[in-house]
One Martini backbone bead per residue (centre of mass of N, CA, C, O) as a GRO file, in nm:
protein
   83
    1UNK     BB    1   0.066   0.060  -0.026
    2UNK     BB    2   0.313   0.227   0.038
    3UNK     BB    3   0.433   0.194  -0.289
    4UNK     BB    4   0.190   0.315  -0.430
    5UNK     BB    5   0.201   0.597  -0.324
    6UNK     BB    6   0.513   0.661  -0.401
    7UNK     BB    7   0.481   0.607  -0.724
    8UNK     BB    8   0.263   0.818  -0.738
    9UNK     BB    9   0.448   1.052  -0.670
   10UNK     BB   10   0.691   0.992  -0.875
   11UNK     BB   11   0.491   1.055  -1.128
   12UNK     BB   12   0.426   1.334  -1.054
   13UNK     BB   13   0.720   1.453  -1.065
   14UNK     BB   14   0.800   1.348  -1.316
   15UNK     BB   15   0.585   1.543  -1.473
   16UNK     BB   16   0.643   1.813  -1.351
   17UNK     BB   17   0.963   1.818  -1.470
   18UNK     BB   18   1.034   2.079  -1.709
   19UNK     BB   19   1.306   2.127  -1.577
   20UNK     BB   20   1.631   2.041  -1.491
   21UNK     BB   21   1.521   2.156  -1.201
   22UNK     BB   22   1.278   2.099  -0.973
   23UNK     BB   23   1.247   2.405  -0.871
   24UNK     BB   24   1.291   2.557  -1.186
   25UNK     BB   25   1.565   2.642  -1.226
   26UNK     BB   26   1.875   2.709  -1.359
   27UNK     BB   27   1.949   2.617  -1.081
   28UNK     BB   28   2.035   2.477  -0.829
   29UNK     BB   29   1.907   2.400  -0.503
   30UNK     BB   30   1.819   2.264  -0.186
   31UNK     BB   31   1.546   2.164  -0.314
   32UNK     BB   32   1.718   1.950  -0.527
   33UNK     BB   33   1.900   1.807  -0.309
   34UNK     BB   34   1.654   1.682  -0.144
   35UNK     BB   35   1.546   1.516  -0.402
   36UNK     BB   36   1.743   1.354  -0.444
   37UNK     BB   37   1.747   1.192  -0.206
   38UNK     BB   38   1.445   1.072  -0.249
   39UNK     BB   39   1.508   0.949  -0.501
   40UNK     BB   40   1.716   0.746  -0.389
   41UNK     BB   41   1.518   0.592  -0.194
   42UNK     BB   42   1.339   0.507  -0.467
   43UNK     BB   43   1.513   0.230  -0.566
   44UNK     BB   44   1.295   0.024  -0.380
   45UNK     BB   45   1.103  -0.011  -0.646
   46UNK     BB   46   0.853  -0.015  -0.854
   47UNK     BB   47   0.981   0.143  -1.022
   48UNK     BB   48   1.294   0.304  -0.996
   49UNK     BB   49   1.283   0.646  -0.958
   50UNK     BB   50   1.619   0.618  -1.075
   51UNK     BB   51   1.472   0.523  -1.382
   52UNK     BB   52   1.319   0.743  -1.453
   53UNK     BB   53   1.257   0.933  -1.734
   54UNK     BB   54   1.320   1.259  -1.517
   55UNK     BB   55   1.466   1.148  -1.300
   56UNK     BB   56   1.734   1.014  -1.400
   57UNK     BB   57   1.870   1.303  -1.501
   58UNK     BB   58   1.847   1.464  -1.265
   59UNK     BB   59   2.038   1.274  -1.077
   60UNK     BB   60   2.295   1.280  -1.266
   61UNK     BB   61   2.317   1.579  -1.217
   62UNK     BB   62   2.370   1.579  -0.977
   63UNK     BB   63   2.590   1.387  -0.915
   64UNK     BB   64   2.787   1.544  -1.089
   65UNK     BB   65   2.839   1.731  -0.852
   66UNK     BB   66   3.119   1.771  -0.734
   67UNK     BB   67   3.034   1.774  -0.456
   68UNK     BB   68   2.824   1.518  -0.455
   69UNK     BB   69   3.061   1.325  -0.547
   70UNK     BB   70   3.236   1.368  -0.330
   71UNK     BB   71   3.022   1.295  -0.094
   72UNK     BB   72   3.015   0.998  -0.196
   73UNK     BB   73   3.265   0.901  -0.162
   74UNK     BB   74   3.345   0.962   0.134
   75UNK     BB   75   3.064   0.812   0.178
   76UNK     BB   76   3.047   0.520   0.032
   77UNK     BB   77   2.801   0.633  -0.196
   78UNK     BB   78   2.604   0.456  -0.426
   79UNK     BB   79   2.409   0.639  -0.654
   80UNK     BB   80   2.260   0.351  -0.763
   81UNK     BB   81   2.276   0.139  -0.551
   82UNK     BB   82   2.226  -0.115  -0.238
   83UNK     BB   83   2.278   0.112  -0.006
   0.00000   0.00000   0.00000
């Protein structure tokens, strides 16, 4: 019940999502990475919301930030993993 309720939000958001960054901005801001956090969780779904349409290129595009990229290294969490 909580995972259709979850893919349902997820179909939402992705659907919604018609600028490069969740927030609508032209660059990313906190509410982005905040975004990815959440998308990032959503990968123990089905379909996992990290494989979803414009879901998987915004999370790519959030990881791929140097910041975002050292922190993931630093703290030895796999972008798209099962950790």
């Amino acid at each position: 019940m909580a995972a259709g309720r979850l893919g349902e939000f997820f179909r939402g958001e992705e659907a919604a999502l018609t600028r490069p960054y969740w927030s609508g901005g032209d660059a990313p801001d906190a509410a982005d990475l905040y975004f990815m956090v959440i998308v990032r969780w959503g990968r123990w779904l089905a379909p996992p919301a990290t494989r979803m349409g414009k879901l998987e290129p915004f999370f790519a595009r959030m990881s791929e930030r140097p910041a975002v990229a050292q922190s993931f290294q630093r703290e030895g969490i796999p972008p798209f993993g099962n950790t």
